[in-house]
C-alpha positions in Angstrom: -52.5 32.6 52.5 -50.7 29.0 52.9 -47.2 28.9 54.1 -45.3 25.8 52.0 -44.3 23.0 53.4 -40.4 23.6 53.7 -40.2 19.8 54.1 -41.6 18.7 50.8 -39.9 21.4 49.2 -36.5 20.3 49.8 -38.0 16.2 49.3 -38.8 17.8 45.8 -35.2 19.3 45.2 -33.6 16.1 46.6 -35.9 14.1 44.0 -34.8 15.7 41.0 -31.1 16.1 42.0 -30.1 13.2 40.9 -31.1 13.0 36.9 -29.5 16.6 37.1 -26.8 15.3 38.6 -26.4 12.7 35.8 -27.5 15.0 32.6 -24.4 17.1 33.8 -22.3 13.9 34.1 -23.4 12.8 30.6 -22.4 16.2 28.8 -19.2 16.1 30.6 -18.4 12.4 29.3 -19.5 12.8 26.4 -17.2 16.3 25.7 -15.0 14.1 26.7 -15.3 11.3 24.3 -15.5 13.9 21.6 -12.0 15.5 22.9 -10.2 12.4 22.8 -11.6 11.6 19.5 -10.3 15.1 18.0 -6.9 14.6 19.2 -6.2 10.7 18.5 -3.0 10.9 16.3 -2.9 9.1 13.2 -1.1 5.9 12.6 2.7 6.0 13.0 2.7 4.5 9.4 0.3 7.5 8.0 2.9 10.1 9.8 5.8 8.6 8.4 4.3 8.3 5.0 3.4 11.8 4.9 5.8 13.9 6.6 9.1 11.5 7.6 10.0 10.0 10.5 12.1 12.8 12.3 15.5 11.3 11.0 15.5 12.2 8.2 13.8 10.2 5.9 11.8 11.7 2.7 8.3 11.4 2.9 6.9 8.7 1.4 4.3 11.1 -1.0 6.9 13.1 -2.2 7.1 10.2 -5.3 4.3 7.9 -4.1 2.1 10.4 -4.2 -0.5 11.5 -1.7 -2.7 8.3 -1.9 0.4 5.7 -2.8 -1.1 5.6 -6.5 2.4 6.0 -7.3 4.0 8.1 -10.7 4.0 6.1 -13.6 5.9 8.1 -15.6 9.0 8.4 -13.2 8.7 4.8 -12.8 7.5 5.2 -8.8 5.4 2.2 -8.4 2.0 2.3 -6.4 2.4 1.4 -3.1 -1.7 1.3 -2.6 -3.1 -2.3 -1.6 0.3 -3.7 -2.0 0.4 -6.7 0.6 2.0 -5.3 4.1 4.6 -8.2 4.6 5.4 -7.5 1.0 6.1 -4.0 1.0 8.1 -4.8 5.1 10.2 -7.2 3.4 11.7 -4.4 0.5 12.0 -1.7 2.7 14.4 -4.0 5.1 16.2 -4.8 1.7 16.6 -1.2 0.2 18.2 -0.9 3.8 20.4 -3.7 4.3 22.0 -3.9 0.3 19.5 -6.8 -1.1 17.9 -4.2 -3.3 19.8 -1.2 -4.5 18.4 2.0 -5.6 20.0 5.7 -5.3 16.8 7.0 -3.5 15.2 4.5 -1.6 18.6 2.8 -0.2 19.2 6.2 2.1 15.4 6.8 2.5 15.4 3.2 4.1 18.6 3.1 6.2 17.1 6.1 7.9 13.9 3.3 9.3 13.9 1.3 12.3 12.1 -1.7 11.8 9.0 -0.5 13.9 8.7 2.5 11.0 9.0 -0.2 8.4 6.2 -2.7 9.4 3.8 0.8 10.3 5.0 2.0 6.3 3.4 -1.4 5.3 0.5 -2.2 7.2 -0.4 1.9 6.2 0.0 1.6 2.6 -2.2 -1.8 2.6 -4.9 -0.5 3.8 -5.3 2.3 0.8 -7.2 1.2 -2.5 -5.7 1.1 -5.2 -7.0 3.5 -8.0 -6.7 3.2 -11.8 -5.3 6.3 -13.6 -8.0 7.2 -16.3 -5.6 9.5 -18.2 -3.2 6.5 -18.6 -2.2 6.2 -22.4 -3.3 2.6 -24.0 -0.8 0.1 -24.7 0.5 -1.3 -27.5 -2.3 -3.8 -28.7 0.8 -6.2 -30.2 2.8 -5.7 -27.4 0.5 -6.7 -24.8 -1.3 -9.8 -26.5 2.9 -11.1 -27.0 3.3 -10.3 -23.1 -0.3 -11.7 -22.1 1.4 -15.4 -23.8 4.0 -15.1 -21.3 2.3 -14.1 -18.2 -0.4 -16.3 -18.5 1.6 -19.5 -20.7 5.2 -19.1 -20.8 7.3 -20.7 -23.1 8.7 -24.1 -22.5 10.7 -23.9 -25.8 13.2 -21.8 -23.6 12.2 -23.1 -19.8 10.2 -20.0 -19.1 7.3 -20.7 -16.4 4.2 -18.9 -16.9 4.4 -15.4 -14.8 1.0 -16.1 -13.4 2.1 -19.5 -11.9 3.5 -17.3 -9.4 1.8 -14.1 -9.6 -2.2 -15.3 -10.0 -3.5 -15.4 -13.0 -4.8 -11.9 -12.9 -1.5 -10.9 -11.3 -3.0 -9.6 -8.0 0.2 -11.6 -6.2 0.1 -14.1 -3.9 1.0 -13.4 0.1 4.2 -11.9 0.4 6.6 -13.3 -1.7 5.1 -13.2 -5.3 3.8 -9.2 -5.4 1.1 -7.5 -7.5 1.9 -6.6 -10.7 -1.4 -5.9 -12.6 -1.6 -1.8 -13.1 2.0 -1.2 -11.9 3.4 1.1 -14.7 5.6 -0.2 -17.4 8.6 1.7 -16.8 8.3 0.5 -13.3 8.3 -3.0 -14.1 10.6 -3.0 -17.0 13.0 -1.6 -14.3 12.4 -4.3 -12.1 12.6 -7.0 -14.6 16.2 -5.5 -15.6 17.0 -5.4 -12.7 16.7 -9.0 -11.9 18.4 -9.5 -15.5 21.3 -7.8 -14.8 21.8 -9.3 -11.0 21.8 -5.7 -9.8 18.4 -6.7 -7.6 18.5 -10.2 -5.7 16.2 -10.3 -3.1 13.7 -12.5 -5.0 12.6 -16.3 -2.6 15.2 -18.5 -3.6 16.6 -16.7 -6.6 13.4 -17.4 -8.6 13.4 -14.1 -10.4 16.6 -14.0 -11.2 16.6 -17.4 -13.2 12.8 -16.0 -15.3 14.4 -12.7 -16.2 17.5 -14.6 -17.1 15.3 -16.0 -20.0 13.7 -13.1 -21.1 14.8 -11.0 -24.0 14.5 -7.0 -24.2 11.2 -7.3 -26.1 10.0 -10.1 -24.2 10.7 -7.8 -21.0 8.8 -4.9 -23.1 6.0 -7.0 -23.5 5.1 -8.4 -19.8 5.3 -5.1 -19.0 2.9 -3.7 -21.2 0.6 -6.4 -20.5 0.3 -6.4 -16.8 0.3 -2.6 -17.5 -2.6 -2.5 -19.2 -4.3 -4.2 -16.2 -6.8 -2.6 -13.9 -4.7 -2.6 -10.3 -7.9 -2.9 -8.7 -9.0 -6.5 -7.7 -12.5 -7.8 -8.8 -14.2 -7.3 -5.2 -13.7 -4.2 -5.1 -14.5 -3.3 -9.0 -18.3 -5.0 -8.1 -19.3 -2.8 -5.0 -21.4 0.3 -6.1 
């Protein structure tokens, strides 16, 4: 009978130590990335959107809906792919007086600025989704508002709404928003709105002289037409 080396034995043990040593390490890292991953909070923008910010402001979803798609009907407008700086600069107006409305103007003075520019960096990053169960427009009304948006009328000093908005009204930058697939109401409201003076926050008072020009039926019609738009742009409609 041969008595083992007690030498080699513990060389052996000493050998394989090591990647032991490191399999343990690895499990434990990567538990570890795992746990941080579960627990990473969502963006300050997401919280606020869905639940408030803790002083009182309404959630966000409560009448933009769960995926900012907005409620046509009520006249909410979708808040989904809207451009960040955009959506930034009408918060800070609801709050400060440039843009008066009976819900938003509280919702808004309960923000700090940090919760406003979170709100629109959040709801720019969602896609914007068309609402298949959307009734068709008027056929009349929205060839009379596609004239307007796309040609104006020069008979009456009324620019062409696309000279500012694109000419498939996906906005440009921050100043000139999206209007294709907002809901009628909504931008019926808006256009009245800069009609009657009651909203002014417009770069240097541009919407205020168009809507100036614009009759009830004209109004009606733009509406109509950039409501019978798809809100999502071409890019995305092409992917798979």
């Amino acid at each position: 009978m041969t008595t083992a080396d007690p030498t080699h034995a513990f060389n052996r043990r000493r050998k394989a130590g090591p990647c032991r040593t490191s399999r343990i390490l690895s499990v434990v890292l990567g538990l570890g990335t795992f746990m941080t991953v579960a627990v990473a909070a969502p963006p300050r923008g997401e919280v606020v959107a869905k639940s408030g910010n803790g002083a009182g402001a309404t959630p966000c979803i409560v009448c933009h809906g769960a995926a900012g798609q907005g409620q046509p009907v009520a006249g909410f407008p979708r808040l989904a792919g809207m451009n960040a700086l955009y959506l930034s600069k009408q918060l800070k107006s609801f709050r400060d007086g440039g843009r008066s409305h009976a819900v938003m103007g509280p919702v808004a003075k309960t923000l700090d600025d940090a919760d406003i520019v979170a709100l629109g960096r959040y709801y720019a990053t969602l896609d914007a989704v068309d609402d298949p169960a959307s009734s068709p427009a008027d056929p009349g009304l929205v060839a009379a508002g596609k004239m307007i948006a796309l040609k104006g009328d020069w008979s009456r000093g009324l620019p062409a709404c696309a000279q500012c908005h694109g000419a498939r009204g996906f906005g440009v930058g921050a100043s000139f928003p999206q209007l294709a697939g907002q809901s009628a109401p909504y931008l019926t409201n808006q256009l009245d709105s800069w009609r009657s003076g009651m909203r002014t926050n417009d770069a240097m008072h541009l919407m205020q002289g168009v809507a100036a020009k614009l009759g009830p039926k004209d109004i009606q019609s733009v509406a109509s037409y950039y409501a019978s738009l798809s809100a999502v742009p071409p890019m995305k409609r092409s992917k798979p």
